[in-house]
C-alpha positions as CSV (number, residue, x, y, z in Angstrom):
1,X,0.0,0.0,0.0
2,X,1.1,3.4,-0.8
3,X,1.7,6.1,2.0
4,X,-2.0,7.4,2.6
5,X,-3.2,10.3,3.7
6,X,-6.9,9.9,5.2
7,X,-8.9,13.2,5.6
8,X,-12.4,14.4,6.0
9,X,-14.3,16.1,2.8
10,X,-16.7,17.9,4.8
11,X,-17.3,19.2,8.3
12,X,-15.7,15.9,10.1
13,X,-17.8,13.1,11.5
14,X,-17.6,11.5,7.9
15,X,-16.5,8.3,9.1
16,X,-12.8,8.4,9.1
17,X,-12.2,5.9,12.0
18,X,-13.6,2.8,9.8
19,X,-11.8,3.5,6.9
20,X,-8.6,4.1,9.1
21,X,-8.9,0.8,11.0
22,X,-10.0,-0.8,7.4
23,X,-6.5,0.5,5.7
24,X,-4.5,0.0,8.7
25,X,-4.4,-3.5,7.9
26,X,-1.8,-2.6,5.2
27,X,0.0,0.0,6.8
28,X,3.3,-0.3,9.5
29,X,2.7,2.8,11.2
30,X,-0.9,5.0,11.8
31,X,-0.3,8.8,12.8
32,X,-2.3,11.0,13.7
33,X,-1.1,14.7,12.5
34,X,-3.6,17.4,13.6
35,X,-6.0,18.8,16.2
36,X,-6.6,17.0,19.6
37,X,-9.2,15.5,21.2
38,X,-11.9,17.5,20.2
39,X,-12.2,14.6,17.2
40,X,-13.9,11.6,17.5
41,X,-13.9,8.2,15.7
42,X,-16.1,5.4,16.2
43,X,-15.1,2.2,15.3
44,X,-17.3,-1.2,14.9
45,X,-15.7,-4.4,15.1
46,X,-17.6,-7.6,15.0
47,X,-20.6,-5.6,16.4
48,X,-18.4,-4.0,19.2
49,X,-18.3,-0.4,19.5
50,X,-14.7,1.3,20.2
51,X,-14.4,5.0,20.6
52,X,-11.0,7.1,20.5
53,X,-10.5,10.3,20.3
54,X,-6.4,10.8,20.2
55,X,-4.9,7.4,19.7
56,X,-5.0,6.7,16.2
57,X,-7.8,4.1,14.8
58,X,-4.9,0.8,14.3
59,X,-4.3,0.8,17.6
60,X,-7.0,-1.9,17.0
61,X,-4.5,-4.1,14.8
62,X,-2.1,-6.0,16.6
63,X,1.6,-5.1,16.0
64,X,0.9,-1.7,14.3
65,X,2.8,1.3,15.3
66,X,0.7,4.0,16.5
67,X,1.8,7.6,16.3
68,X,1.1,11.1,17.6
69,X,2.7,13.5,15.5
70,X,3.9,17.4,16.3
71,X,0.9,18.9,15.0
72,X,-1.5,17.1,17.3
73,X,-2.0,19.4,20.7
74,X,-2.1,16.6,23.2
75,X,-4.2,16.1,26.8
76,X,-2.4,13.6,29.1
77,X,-5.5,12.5,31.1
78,X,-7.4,11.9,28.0
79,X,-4.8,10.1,26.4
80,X,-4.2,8.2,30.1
81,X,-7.7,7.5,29.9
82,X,-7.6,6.2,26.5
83,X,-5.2,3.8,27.4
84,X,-6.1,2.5,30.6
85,X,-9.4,1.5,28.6
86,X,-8.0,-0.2,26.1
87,X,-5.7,-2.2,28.3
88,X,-8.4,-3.2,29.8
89,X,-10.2,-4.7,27.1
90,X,-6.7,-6.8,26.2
91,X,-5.2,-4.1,23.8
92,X,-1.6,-3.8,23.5
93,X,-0.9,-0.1,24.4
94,X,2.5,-0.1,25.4
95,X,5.3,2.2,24.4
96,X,7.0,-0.1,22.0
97,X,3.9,0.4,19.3
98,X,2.5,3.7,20.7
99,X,4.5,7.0,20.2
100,X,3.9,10.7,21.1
101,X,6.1,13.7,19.3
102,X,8.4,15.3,21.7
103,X,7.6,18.4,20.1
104,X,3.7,17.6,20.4
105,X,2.0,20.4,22.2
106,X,0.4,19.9,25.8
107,X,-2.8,21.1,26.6
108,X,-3.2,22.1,30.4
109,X,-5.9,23.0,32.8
110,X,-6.0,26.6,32.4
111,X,-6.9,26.2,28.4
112,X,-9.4,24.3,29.1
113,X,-10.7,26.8,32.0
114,X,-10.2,29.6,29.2
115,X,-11.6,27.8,26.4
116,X,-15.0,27.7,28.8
117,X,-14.7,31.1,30.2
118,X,-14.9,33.1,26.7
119,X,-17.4,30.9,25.2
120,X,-20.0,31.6,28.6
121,X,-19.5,35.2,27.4
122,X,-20.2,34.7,23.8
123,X,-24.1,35.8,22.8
124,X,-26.1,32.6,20.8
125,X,-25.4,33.8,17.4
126,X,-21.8,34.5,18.2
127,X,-20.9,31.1,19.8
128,X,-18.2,28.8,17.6
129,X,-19.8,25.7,18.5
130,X,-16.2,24.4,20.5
131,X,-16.1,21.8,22.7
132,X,-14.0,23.5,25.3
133,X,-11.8,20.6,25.9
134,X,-8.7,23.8,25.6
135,X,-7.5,22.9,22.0
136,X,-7.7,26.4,20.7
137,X,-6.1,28.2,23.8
138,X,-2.6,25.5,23.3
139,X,-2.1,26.6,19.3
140,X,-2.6,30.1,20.9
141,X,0.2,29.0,23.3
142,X,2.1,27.5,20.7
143,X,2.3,30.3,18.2
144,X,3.1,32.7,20.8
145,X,6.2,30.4,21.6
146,X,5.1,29.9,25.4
147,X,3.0,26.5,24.6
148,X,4.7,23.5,26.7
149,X,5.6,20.7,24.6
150,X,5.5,16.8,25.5
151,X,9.0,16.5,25.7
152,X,8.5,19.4,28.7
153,X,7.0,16.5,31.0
154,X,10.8,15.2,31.7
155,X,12.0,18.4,32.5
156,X,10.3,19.2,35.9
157,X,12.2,22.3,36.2
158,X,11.2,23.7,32.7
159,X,7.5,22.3,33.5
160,X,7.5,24.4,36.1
161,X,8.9,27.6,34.8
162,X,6.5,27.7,31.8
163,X,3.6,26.6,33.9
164,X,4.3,29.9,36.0
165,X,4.6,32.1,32.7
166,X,1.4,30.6,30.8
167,X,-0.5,31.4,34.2
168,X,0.6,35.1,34.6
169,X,-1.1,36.2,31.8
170,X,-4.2,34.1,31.8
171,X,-5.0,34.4,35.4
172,X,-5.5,38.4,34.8
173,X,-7.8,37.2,32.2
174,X,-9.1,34.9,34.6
175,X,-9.9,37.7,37.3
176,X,-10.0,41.1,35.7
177,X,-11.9,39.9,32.2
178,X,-14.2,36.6,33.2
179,X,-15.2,36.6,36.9
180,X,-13.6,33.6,37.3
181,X,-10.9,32.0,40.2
182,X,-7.4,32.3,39.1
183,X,-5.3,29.1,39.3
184,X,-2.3,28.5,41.3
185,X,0.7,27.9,39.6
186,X,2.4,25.3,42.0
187,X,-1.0,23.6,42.4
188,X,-0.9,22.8,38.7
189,X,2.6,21.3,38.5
190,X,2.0,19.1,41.4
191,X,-0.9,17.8,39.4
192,X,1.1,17.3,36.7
193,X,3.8,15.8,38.0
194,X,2.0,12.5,37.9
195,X,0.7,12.7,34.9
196,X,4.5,13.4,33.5
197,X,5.6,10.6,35.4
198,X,3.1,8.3,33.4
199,X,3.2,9.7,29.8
200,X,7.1,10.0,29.4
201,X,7.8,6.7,28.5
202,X,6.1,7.2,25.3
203,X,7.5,10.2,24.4
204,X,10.0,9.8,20.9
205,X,11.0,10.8,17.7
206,X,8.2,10.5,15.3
207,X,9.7,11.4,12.4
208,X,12.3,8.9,12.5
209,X,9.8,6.1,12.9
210,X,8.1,7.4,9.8
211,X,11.4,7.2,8.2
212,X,12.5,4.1,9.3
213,X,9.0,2.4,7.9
214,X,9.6,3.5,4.6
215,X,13.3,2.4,4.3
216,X,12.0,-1.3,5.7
217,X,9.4,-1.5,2.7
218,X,5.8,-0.6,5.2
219,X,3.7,2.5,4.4
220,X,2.6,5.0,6.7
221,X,-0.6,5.8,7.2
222,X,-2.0,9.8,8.0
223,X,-4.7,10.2,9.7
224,X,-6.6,13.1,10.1
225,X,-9.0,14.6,12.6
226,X,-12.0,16.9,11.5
227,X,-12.9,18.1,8.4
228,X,-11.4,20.7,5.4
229,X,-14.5,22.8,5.7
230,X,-13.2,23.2,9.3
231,X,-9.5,24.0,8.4
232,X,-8.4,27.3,10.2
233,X,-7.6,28.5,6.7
234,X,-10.0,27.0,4.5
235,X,-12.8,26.2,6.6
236,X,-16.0,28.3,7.1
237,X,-13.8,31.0,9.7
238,X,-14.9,31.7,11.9
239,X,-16.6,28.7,12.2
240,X,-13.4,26.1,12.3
241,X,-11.2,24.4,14.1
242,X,-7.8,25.8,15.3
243,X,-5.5,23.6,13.1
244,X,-4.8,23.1,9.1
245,X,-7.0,19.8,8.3
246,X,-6.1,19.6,4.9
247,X,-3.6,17.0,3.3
248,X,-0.9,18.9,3.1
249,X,-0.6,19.4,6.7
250,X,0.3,16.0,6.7
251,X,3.6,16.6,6.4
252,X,4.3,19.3,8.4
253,X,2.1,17.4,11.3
254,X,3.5,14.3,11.5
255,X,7.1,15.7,10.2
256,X,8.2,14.6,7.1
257,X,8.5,15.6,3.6
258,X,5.5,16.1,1.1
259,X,6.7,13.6,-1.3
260,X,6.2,10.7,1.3
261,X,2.4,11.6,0.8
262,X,1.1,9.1,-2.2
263,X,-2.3,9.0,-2.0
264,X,-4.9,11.5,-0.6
265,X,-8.2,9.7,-0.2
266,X,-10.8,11.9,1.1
267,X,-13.8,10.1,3.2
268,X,-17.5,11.6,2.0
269,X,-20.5,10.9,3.8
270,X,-23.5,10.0,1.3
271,X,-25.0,13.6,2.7
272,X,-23.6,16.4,4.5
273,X,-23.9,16.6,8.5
274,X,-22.2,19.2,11.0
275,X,-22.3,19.6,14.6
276,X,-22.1,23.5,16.3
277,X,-22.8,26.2,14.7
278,X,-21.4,27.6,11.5
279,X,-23.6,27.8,7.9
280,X,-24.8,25.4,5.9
281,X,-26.4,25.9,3.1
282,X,-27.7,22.3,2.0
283,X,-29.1,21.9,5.7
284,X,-33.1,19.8,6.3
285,X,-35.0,21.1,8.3
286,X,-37.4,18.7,7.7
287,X,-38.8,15.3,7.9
288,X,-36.1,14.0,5.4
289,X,-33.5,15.8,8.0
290,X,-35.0,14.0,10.5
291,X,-34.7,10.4,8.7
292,X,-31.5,10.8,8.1
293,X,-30.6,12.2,11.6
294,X,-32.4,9.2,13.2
295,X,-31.3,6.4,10.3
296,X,-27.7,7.7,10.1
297,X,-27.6,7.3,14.2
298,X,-25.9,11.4,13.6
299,X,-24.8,12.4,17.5
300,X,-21.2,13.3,17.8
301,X,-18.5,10.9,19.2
302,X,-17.0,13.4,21.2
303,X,-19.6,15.6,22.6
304,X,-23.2,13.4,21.6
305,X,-24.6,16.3,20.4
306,X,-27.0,16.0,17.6
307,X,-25.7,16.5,13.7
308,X,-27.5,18.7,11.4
309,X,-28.5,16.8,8.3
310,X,-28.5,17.9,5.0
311,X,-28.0,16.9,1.3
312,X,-24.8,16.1,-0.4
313,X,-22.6,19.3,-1.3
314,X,-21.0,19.0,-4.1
315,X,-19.6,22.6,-4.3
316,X,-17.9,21.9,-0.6
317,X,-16.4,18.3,-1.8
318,X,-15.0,20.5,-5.3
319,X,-13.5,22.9,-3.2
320,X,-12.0,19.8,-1.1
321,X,-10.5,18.0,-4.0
322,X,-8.7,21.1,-5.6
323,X,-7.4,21.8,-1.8
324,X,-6.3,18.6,-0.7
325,X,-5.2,16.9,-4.2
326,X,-7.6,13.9,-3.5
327,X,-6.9,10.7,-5.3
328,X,-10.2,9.3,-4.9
329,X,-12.8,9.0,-2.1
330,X,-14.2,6.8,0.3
331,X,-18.0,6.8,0.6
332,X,-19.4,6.2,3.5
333,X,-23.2,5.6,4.9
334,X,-24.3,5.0,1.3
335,X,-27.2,2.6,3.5
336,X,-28.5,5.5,4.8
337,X,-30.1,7.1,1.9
338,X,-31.7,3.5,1.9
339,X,-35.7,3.9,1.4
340,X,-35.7,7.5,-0.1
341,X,-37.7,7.9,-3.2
342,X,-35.8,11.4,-4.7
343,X,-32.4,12.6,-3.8
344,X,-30.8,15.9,-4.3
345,X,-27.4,17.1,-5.1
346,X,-26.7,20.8,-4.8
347,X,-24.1,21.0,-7.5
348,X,-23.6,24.9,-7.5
349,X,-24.5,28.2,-5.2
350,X,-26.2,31.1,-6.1
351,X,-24.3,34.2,-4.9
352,X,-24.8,37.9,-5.6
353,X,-26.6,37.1,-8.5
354,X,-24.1,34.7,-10.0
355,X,-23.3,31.1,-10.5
356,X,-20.7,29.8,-8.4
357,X,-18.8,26.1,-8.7
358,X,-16.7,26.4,-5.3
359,X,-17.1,28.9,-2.3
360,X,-16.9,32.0,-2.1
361,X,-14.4,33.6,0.0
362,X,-15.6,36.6,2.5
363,X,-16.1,36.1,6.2
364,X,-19.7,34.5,6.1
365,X,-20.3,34.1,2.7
366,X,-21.8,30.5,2.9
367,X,-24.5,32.0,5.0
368,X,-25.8,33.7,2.3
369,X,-25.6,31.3,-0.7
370,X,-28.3,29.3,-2.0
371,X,-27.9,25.7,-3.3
372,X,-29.2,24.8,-6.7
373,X,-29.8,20.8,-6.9
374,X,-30.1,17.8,-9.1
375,X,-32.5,15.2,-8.1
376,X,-32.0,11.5,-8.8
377,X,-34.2,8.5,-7.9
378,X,-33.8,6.4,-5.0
379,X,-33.6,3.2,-4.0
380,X,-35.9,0.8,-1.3
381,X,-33.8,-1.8,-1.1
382,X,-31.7,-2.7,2.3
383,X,-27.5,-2.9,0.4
384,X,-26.2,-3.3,4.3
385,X,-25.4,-7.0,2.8
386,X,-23.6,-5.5,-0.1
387,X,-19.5,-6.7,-0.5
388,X,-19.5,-6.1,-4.5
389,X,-19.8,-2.8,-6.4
390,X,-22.3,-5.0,-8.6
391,X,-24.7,-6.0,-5.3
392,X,-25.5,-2.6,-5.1
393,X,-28.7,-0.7,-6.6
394,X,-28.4,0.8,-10.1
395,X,-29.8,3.9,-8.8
396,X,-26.9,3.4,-5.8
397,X,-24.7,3.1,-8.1
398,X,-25.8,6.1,-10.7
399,X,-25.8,8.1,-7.5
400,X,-21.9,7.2,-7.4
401,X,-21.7,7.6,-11.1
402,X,-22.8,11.6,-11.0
403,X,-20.3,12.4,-7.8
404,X,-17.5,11.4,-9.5
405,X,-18.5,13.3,-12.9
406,X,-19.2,16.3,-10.1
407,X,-16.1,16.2,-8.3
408,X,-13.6,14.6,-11.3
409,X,-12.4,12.4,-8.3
410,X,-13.1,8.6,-8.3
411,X,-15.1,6.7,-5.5
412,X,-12.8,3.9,-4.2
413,X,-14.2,2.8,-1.5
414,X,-18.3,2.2,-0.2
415,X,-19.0,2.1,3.1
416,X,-22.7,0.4,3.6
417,X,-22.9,-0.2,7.0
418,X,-20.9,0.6,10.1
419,X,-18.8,-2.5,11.0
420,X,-15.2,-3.2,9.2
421,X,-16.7,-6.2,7.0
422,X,-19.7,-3.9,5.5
423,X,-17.1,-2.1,2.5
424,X,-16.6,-2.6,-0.9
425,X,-13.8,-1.9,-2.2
426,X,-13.4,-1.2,-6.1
């Protein structure tokens, strides 16, 4: 298998965990290269639900080396947590196969308390949507060169130092700005101290592993967290994430160069969903909204709350191919259009009078587009059974057909259920 970068077409929750554990099988190391654990992926194996939110989907194949790369802005107790449970249910999660960047960044209590603090004070229509688990607050630490990196946790000294210098400037915030109790500095290093003690033996060089894969013949495998319509830069700002989700971060997250990135498969839910707030312009507010809400099972992994529903965007999945250089997608929850007699396909906006193909640029621009659709028939038949392209509907299958003449990009992979075995892979 090539080196494989794996990243979401939309506004995340596309499914990237399956097709992550599903390619893993071929892959000698998994990384994961950007955000933290605001992401969630859900994986389904033999009927048993796993859920992980930093440690990359292989972990679930014995022997694979799993990876968290320098781009990834890391909490200890989640990924603690993450780990105790999977030891528990027999998972190998020792340091031998699981890795964190010593340059990863750390995220620490008093991001988290600030992450909560300004969105209390945002009005409704303001509000971002985040999940105030702190991951904005550490890139803001990291770009303003005060962030404390993994490697920081065996350097109690330096752990302490930049503990007391990331809380003089937040507890004014704290106490002058939100109302709120400052923290104390030498309380939060004892609490960390710990933590340090527990998460330093899997501290390493990434990019050497990556490195060493590739000379010994195995692939790597990126994996990415969110979606591109969420990218800091791209994305729907100020409606994103605080990291670049698109492909090319790839490299620069996980540290290595951009040739070592092969292919660029980009996983695409059979509609569009998002979670928070932010436009969206091919969103149901309707019965059919509901079905596919209710059918699709659409809560978030990583804070349950519901998914808006809407049809299949093929303006946003243009704009994500040109972006990311996709070499063909992965479609995923195909079964859940399953029982629909018309389906749409909003295959350009309306925007100040013109025609667009891809989005348009300004601050809040997607709020104002309208969505002009195809319809195709449906299908009634139950294709959860499906393993061949050929099993599947012809009106499944013309639905394929008209997203790859849409989008230029091929569909690979079809995802008709949510365990491992329900694919097929053309």
């Amino acid at each position: 298998m090539s080196n494989t970068v794996i990243v979401g077409t939309q506004w995340g929750d596309e499914g990237k965990g399956k097709i992550v554990d599903m390619l893993a099988e071929k892959a000698g190391a998994i990384v994961r290269f950007q955000g933290g654990n605001n992401a969630g992926h859900t994986l389904v194996v033999d009927g048993e639900q796993c859920i992980l939110h930093l440690i990359p989907s292989g972990i679930l194949h014995p022997g694979k080396k799993c990876l968290i790369g320098n781009g990834v802005v890391l909490d200890p107790e989640v990924f603690l947590k993450e780990i105790d449970g999977l030891a528990a249910k027999g998972v190998d999660v020792s340091p031998e196969r699981m890795m964190i960047s010593k340059k990863a960044q750390i995220i620490m209590p008093y991001h988290k308390q600030l992450d909560n603090c300004r969105e209390s004070m945002k009005s409704a229509e303001s509000k971002i949507g985040t999940t105030g688990r702190g991951i904005g607050p550490c890139y803001e630490d990291k770009m303003s060169r005060v962030g404390i990196r993994a490697s920081d946790l065996a350097d109690p000294e330096l752990l302490r130092s930049k503990i007391e210098v990331g809380l003089q400037e937040k507890n004014v915030l704290f106490e002058k700005l939100f109302n709120a109790e400052p923290l104390d500095a030498e309380k939060v290093y004892q609490d960390m101290l710990p933590i340090a003690e527990r998460v330093k033996p899997y501290l390493g060089d990434v990019s050497s592993v990556i490195q060493d894969e590739n000379k010994n013949g195995r692939s790597v495998l990126f994996e990415g967290a969110q979606g591109v319509h969420l990218d800091i830069d791209h994305g729907t700002y100020p409606f994103v994430t605080s990291s670049n989700v698109v492909s090319g971060n790839a490299a620069a997250g996980a540290g290595c160069g951009p040739r070592h990135l092969e292919r660029i498969t980009g996983i695409c839910k059979a509609y569009t969903t998002r979670v928070g707030s932010g436009p969206f312009p091919t969103e149901l507010q309707d019965e059919i909204g509901d079905t596919l809400q209710s059918n699709g099972h659409e809560f978030g992994a990583t804070t349950g709350r519901k998914r808006r529903c809407g049809w299949l965007d093929m303006v946003v999945l243009r704009e994500t191919a040109r972006l990311c250089d996709l070499t063909d997608f992965a479609l995923t929850k195909l079964d859940v259009l399953s029982g629909l007699k018309e389906i749409k396909i909003c295959v350009s906006y309306k925007y100040r009078g013109e025609t667009v193909e891809y989005p348009p640029q300004e601050q809040n621009s997607m709020a104002e587009v309208t969505p002009v659709y195809e319809s195709m028939p449906g299908w009634d038949e139950d294709i959860t059974t499906a393993r061949n392209y050929e099993d599947l509907p012809e009106a499944a299958r013309n639905y394929i057909s008209r997203i790859e003449e849409l989008s230029g990009v091929k569909v690979a992979i079809v995802s008709v259920g949510p365990d491992r075995a329900q694919t097929i892979v053309r």
